[in-house]
N, C-alpha and C positions, 0 to 999 in steps of 0.2 A: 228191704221193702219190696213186697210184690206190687206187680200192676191194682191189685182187689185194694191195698191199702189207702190208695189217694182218688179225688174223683176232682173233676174240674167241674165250678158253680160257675154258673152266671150271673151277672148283674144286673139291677132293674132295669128300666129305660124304659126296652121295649121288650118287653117277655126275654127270648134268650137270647138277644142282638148283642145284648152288653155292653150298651151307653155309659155305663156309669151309675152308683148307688148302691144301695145294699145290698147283701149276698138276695137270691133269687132260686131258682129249680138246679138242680143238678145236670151237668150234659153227661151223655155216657162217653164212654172213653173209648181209644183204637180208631176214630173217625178221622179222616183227614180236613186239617183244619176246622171242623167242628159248625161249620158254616156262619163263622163269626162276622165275614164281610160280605155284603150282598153285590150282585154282579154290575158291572159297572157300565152306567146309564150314557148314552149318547151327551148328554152334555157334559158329564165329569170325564169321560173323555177328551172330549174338544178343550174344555176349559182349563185342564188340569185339577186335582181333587185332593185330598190330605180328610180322613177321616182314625177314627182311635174307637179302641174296645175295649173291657175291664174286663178279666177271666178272673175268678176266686180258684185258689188250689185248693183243698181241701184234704189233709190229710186224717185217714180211720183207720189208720190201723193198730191193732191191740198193743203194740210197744209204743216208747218214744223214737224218734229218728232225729240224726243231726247230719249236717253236711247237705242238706237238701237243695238240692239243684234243678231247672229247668232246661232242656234242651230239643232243636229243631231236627229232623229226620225229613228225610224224603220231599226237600224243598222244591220247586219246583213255582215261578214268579215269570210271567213271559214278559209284563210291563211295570214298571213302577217297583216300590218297594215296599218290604214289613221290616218293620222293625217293634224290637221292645222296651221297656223299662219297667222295673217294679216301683211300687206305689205303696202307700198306706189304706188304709182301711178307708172307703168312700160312703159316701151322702149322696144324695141324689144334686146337690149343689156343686160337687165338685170336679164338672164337665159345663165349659163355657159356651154358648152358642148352639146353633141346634142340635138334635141327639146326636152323637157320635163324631160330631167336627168339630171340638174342643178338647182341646188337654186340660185336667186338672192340674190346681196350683202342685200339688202332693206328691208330683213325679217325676224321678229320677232321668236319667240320661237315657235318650233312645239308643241301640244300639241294632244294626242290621241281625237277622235272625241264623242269616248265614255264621257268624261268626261262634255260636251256642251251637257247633255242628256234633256233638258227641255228648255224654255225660261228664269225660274229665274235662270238656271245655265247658259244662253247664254253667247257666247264669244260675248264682247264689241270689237263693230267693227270699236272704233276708233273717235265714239262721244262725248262718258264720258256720264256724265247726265247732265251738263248743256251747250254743244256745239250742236245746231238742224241742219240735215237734212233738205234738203229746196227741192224743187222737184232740179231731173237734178241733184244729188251729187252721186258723186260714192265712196264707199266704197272697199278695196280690200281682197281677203282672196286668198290663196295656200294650196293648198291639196299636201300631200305629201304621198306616197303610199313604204309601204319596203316589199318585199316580199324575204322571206327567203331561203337560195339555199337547194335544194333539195324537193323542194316543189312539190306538186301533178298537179302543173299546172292550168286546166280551174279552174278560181275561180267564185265564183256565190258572189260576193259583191255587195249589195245595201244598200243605205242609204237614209234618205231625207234630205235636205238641206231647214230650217226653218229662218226667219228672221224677226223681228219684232222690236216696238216701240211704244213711248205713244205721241198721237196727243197734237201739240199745241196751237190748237185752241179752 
């Protein structure tokens, strides 16, 4: 699978914030962290904060692909953490409380994004190895972000967001 094969969608919410809900516009790919979480306010500082995001994977490319995995590059978190977990296919229902401070019922176990540090350690997003990606499949993953109260505030967090598979043609 080349990079041209897959594209990360957003979900509704709020245009490309990715609250939660149905697939949405397309983000381009190569961006660090893709500006999924907005920078963090004086009082979610102080108070401590826990917010989550829905990314759609998207895979197009002309074959099918199996083995399809998700993984984290070029981490880099000064407070607080991200973590992930894949999820099922969302509604605009399936995020509780204000935009982006609820988890849906539909979501798998968070896990720190450090640990998804390579492609052989990618998080399996839900193919297995012998279930293929065809073009047009969406795969779902949730970022989930905790930042701890009394925090320093502006944080400088980027990550990249990797995806990949083995053609089956």
């Amino acid at each position: 699978m080349a990079d041209a094969d897959y594209k990360f969608v957003a979900s509704t919410g709020s245009g490309y914030t990715g609250y939660g809900g149905p697939i949405n516009g397309d983000y381009t790919t190569g961006t660090s962290d893709m500006g999924l979480f907005d920078d963090i306010s004086p009082s979610e500082a102080q108070d401590g904060y826990t917010d989550y995001r829905c990314l759609y994977l998207r895979y197009v490319g002309g074959t099918s692909a199996t083995g399809c995995v998700a993984w984290f590059t070029n981490v880099a978190i000064d407070q607080g953490s991200i973590s992930v977990a894949t999820g099922e296919f969302n509604t605009a229902a399936d995020y509780i409380g204000p935009p982006g401070t609820g988890v849906p019922s539909n979501v798998g176990t968070f896990t720190n994004i450090t640990t998804y540090n390579s492609r052989a350690a990618g998080l399996d997003v839900g193919t297995g190895n012998d279930v293929a990606m065809v073009s047009g499949d969406y795969r779902v993953l949730w970022l989930k972000r905790v930042i701890p109260s009394s925090s320093p505030g502006d944080s400088d967090e980027h990550y990249y967001i990797n995806f990949g598979g083995e053609s089956t043609s």
